[in-house]
N, C-alpha and C positions, 0 to 999 in steps of 0.2 A: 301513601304507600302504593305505587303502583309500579313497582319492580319486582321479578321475584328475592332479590335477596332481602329487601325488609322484611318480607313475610315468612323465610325461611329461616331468619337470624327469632325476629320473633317468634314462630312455633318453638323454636331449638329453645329457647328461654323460659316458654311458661308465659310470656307477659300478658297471652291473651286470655288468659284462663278467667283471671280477676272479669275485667270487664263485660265479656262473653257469658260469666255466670252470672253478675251483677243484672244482665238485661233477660237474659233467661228469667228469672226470678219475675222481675217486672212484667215480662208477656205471661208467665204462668199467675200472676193475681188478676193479673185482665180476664182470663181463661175461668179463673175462680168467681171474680165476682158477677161473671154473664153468667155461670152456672148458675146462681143465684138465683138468676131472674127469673130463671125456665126459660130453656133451648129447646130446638127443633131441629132435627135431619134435615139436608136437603139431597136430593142427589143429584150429582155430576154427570157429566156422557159418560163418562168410563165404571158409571152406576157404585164408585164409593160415596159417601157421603160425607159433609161440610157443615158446619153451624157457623154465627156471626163470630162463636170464639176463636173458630180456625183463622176467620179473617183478621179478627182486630189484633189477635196474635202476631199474625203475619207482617201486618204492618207495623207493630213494634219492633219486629227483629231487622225489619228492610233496612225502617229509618238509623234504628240503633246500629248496624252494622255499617251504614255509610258513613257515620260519626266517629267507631270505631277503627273501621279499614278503609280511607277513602279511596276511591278508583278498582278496588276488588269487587267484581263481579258478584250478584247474591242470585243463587237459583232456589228459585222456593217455590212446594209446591201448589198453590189457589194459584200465585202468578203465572204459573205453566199451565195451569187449567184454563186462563184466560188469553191464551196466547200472547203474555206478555215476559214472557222469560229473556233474559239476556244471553251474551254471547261468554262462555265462558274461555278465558283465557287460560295462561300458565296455573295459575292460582284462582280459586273460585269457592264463595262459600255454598253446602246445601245446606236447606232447611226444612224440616218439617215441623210447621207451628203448633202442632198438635194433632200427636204420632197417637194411635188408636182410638179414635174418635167414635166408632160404635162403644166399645168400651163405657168412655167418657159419656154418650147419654145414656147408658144401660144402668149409671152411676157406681159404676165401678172403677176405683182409685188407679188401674193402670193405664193412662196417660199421659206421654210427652210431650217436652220439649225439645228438639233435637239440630243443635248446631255442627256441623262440618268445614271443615278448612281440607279441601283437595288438589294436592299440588302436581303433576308428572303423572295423571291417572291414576293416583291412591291417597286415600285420606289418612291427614299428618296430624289430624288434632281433631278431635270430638269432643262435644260435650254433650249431656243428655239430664234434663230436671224434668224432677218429678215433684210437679205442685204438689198434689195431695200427700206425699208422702212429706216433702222440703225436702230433698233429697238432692242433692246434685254427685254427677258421677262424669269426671273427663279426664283424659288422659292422650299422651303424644310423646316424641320422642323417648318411649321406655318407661316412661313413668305414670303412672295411672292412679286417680285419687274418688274418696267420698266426702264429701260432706254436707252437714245440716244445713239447709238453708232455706228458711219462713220466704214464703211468695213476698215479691217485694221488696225485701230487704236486700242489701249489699253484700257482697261475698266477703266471708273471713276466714283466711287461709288458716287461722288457727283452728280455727272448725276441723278442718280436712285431717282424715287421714291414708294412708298410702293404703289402694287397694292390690292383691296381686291373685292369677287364677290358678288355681289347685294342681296339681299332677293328675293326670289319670290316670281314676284308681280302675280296678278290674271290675267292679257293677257303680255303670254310671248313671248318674241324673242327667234327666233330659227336660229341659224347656221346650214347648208346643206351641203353635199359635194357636188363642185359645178361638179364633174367629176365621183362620184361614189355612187348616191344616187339611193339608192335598194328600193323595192315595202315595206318589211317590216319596214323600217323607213319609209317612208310616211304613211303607216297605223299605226306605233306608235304614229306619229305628229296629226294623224285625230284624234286620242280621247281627245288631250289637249287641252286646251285652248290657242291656238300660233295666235297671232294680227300681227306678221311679219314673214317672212324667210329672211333669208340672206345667198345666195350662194356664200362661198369661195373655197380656195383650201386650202390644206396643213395643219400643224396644227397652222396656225392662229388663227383656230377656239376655237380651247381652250385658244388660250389669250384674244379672245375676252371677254371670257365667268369670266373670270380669274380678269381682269378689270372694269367688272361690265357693259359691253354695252350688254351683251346678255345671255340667262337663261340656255338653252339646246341645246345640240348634242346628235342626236341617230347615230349612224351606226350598224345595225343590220343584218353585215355579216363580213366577216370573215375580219382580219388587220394582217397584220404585226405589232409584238411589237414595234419595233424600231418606228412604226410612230406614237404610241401612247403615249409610258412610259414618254416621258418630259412632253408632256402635263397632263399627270394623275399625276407629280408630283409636277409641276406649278398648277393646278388647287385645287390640295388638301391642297398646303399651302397657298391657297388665300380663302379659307373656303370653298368649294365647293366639287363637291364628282364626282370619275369614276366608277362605277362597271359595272358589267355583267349584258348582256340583261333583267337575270331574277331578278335582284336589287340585285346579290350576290356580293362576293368579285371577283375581277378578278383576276387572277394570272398569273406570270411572268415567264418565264427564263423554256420553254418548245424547247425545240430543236427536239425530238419525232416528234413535228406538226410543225416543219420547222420556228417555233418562233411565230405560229398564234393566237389570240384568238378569239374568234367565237364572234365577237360583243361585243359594251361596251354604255351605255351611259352615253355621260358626262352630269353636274349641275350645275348649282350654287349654290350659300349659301340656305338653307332651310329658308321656308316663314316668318316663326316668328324670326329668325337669329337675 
């Protein structure tokens, strides 16, 4: 598959869902069973921090995703830490092998796994597992799903069922990060009308929102894509919306800014939805 029409006949389909969640699974028991052993931080130049689960993570989704898509480009990010990222074409997967990693040694359950398919500068397919819960949440072309899935085992689409995000209502729930919330999302959060917060990690957050428990996420500084793109494309096919700080489009697939973009806030379904 190295044209765009395979990969746009199959996002349009679903086909990738199975497989994608199938190896998802398989990198989050690797993630589990390191836990096991007792992990350690380490920190990166850009001062977040890595454990061997990020990596061996990592390299289960590299391999698995050459096997799955071959000739598609995978941007992941320990590979981009090591100056070893590739050239991203029309089509290109991001990864994050394990999305809130302070989190994860703090031993708390919110951490991911988080697959991307980015086609035209916007993500057309996300997936996002959550070991410790077995939780898988992906969605693309309009349609957006949950389901059970035990680390390791194989994806059962009977498992699944269709997730979709709330209308908004007039006092909203808001998701926080619970590890990286800046002075400008707190002053974005002061002008709405928000009756709760809810501090997580990782991107949880946008399955929550994805699901219908919660309205908005602001982060109004800079991300890396790769911890964003599943959930912007989990969120947009469960009716809800990501853009940029100023309500514009966000765009993807910038290697120039080291894959950054300057803030996004995610949504739910619009009020009259």
């Amino acid at each position: 598959m190295t044209s765009d029409k395979p990969i746009q006949d199959i996002a349009e389909h679903g086909r990738l869902i199975a497989p994608l969640a199938t190896l998802a699974a398989e990198a989050g028991a690797r993630i589990i069973e390191l836990a096991a052993k007792g992990l350690r931080g380490r920190q990166k130049p850009d001062a977040s921090l890595v454990t061997d689960a990020d990596e061996a993570a990592e390299a289960i989704l590299r391999a698995g995703l050459g096997r799955i898509a071959p000739g598609i480009t995978v941007i992941a990010e320990e590979a981009v830490s090591r100056g070893e990222a590739g050239i991203a074409g029309a089509a290109y997967f991001l990864v994050d092998p394990l999305d809130g990693t302070r989190d994860f040694l703090a031993g708390r359950p919110e951490f991911t796994v988080n697959i991307a398919l980015v086609r035209g500068q916007q993500p057309i397919l996300g997936l996002i597992y959550s070991p410790a819960e077995g939780a898988l949440y992906a969605g693309g072309e309009g349609r957006a799903l949950r389901a059970s899935l035990p680390p390791g085992r194989s994806f059962d689409p009977s498992a699944a069922v269709p997730i979709r995000a709330r209308p908004r209502p007039d006092r909203l729930v808001a998701v926080i990060s619970r590890s990286h919330f800046d002075p400008a999302s707190e002053a974005f959060l002061a002008r709405l009308p928000v009756a709760e917060r809810i501090p997580l990690g990782s991107a949880i957050k946008f399955c929550r929102i994805a699901e219908g428990a919660a309205d908005v996420y602001p982060r109004l500084a800079p991300v890396h894509e790769w911890d964003i793109a599943a959930g912007h494309a989990l969120l947009s096919a469960a009716g809800g919306a990501v853009t940029a700080p100023d309500g514009g489009a966000l765009g993807y697939g910038r290697p120039e800014r080291n894959w950054r973009v300057d803030g996004f806030v995610a949504w739910g379904a619009p009020q009259h939805a």
